[in-house]
C-alpha positions in Angstrom: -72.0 29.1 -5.7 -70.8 28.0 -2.1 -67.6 30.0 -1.1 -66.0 29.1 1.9 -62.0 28.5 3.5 -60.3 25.9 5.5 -57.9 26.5 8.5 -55.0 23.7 8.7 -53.1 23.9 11.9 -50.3 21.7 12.5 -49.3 21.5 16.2 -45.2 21.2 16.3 -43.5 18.3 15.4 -40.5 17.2 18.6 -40.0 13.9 16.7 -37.1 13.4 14.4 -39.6 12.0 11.5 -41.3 13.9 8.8 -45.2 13.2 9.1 -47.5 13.5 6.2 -51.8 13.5 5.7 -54.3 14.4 2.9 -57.1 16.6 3.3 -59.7 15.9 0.6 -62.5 18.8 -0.6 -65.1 16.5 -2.3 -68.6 17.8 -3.8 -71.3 16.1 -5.2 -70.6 15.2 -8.8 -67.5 16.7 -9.2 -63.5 15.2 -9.0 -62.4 15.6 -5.6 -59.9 18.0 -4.7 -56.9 16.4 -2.8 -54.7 18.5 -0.4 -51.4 16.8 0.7 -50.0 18.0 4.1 -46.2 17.5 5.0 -44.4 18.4 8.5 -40.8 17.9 8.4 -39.3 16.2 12.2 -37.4 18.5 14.6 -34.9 16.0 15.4 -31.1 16.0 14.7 -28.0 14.3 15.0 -24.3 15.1 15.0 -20.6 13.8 15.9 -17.9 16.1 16.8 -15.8 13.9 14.0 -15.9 11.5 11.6 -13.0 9.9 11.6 -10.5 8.9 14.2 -6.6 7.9 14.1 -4.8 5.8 16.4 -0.9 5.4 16.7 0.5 1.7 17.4 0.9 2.2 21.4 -3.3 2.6 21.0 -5.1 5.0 23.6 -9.0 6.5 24.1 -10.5 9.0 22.0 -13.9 10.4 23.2 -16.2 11.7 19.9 -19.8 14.2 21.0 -22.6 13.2 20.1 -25.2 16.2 19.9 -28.9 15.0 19.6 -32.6 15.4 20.5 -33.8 12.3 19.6 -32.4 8.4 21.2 -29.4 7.1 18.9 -27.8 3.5 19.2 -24.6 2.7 18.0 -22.8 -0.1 15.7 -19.5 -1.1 14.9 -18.5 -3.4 12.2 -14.5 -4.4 12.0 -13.1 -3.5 15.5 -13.0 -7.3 16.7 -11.3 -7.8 19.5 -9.0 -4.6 19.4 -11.7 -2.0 19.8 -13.0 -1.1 22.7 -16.6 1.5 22.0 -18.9 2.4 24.8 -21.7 5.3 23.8 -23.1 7.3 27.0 -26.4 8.5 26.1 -27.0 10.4 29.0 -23.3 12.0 28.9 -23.5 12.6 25.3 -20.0 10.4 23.7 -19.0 7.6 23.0 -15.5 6.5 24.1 -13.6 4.7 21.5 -10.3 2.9 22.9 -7.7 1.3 20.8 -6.1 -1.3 22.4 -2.0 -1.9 21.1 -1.3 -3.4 17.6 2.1 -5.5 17.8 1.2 -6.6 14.5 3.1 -5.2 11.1 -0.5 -4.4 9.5 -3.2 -1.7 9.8 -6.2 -2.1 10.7 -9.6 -0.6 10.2 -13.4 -0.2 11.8 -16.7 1.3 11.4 -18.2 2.6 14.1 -22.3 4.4 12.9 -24.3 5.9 14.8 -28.1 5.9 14.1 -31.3 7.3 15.0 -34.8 6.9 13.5 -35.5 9.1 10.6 -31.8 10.7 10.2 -29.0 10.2 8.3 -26.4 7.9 10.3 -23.1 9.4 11.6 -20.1 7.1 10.7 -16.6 7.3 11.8 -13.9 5.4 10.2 -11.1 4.3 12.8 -8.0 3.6 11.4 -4.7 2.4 13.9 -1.5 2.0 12.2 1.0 -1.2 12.5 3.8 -1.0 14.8 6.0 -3.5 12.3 9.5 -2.5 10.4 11.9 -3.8 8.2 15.1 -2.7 7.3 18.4 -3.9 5.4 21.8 -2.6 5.8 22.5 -2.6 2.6 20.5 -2.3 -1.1 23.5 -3.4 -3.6 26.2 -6.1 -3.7 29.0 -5.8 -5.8 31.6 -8.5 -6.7 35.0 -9.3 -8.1 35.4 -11.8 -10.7 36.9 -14.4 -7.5 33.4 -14.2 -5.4 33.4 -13.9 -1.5 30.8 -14.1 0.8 29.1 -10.6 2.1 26.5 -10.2 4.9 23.7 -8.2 4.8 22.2 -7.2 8.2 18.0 -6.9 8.9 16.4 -5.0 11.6 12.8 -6.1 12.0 10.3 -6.8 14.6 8.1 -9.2 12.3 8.7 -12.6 10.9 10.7 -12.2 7.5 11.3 -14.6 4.2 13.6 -14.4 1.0 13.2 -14.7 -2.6 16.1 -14.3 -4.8 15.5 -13.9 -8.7 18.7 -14.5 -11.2 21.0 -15.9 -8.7 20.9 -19.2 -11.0 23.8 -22.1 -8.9 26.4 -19.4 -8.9 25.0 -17.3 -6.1 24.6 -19.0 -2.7 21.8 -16.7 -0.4 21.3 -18.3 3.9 19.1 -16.4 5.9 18.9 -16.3 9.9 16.1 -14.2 10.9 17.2 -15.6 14.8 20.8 -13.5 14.0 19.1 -11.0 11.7 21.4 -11.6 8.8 21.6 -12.7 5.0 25.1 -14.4 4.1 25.2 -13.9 0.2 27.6 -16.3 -1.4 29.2 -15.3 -5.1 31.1 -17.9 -6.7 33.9 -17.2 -9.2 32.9 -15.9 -12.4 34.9 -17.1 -14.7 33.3 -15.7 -17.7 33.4 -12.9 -19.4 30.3 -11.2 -19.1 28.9 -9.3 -16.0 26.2 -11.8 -14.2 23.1 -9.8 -11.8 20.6 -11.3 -9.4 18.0 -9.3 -7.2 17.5 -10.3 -3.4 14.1 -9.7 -2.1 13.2 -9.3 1.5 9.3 -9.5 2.6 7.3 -8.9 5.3 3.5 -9.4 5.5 2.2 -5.2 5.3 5.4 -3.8 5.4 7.5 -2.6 1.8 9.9 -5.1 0.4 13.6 -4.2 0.8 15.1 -5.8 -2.5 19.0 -5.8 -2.9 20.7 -5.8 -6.4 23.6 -8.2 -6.8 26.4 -7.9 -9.4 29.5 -9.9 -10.4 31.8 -8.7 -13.0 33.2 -11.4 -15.5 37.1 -12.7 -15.4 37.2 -12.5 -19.4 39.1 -10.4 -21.2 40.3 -9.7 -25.0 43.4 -8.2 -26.3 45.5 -7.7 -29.7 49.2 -7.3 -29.8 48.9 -4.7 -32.7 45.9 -2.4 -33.6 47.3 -1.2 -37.1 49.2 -2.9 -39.7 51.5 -1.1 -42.6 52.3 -2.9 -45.4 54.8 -1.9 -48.6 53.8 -2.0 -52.0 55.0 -5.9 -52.6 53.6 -7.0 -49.7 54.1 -9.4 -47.2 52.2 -11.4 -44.3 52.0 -9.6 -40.9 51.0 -11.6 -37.3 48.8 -10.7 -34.5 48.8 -12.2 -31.5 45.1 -12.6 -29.5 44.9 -13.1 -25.7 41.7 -13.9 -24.3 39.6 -15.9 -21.9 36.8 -16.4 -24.4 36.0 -17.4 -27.9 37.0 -15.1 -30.1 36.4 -14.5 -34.0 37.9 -12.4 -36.5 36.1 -10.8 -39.8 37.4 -9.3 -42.4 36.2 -5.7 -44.0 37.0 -5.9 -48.2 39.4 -2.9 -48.3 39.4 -0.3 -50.4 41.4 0.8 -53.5 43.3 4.2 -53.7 43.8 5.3 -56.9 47.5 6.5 -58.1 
């Protein structure tokens, strides 16, 4: 019987990788004895944030990078309206937002990377600068119609959609004058007519204005009870109304003497 020991020194590891080997005992005849070896890396890599928010006048935000080991970086999104410059040496990267005059947000990616390390990603996000606003959310008409005017603040190109308005509601916008004219013509029926006015702008919440015309009808009875004696008789009401009208008939009831 051969006793014996084996010293395995591993020198230290500066890189950032994990490095591996095998060390194999082998004797003559019998199944080899297989020995793995694992070093984990030394390296590391961190940002001072991971996400990064810009207002719509835009400005420069600097983010730390703390490593031992080279990094690059990438950015995926920013297009023209990002500006990111990594210094190594300095340890940042400066990330500038230019201004957004557009209604919309908008988003980008920005990773930094280095061999054998999770990457570091930072989400940028800059908000849009657009607004939309009506003077008014309800319209509310008499039977005779009129025209109203609803007035809209924006700084972004707007449209109209109106829903219900059927040919008895007129709606003209002017986005030049920053105005709706909303036309109702006269009701002359009886019943309560609605339509909804929508206002849209790309990224930005609709503004939607209700619009209601009451009816011109009306119904009336000259009488609402009728006494009769016990030889009876015939009894006339008069009806006034703007509408068709019917008249049913309940079977009455016998008292008993």
């Amino acid at each position: 019987m051969t006793n014996g020991s084996i010293k395995v020194e591993a020198k230290p590891n500066t890189g950032s990788e994990t490095r591996k080997a095998t060390i194999t005992v082998s004797a003559t005849g019998l199944p080899d004895q297989v020995i793995s070896v694992t070093q984990t890396g030394s390296g590391f890599l961190n940002v001072s944030t991971t996400s990064l928010l810009y207002n719509p006048t835009g400005s420069t935000q600097t983010v730390s990078v703390s490593s031992n080991v080279e990094w690059t970086v990438t950015t995926e999104g920013g297009g023209d309206w990002l500006v990111v410059t990594p210094d190594a040496e300095a340890g940042n990267i400066k990330v500038e937002a230019k201004p957004n005059t557009g209604s919309e947000t908008r988003k980008a990616t920005i990773t930094v990377s280095a061999s054998g390390l999770p990457d570091q990603v930072i989400s940028v996000t800059q908000t849009g600068s657009g607004y939309l606003n009506v003077s008014t959310t309800s319209l509310l008409y008499n039977p005779t119609g009129s025209t109203q005017a609803v007035s809209v603040s924006s700084n972004v190109e707007w449209t109209v959609t109106t829903e219900g308005g059927g040919d008895w509601l007129i709606v003209t916008s002017d986005t030049e004058a920053g105005s709706i004219k909303v036309e109702a013509k006269p009701n002359t029926g009886s019943e309560t007519r609605k339509a909804t006015i929508t206002v849209s702008a790309t990224g930005l919440p609709d503004q939607v204005i209700s619009v209601t015309q009451t009816g011109s009808g009306f119904l009336n009875v000259s009488t609402t009870s009728l006494l009769y004696n016990p030889t009876g008789s015939t009894q006339t009401i008069s009806v006034s109304s703007t509408a068709d009208w019917t008249a049913e008939e309940e079977e009455a009831e016998e008292q008993e003497p």
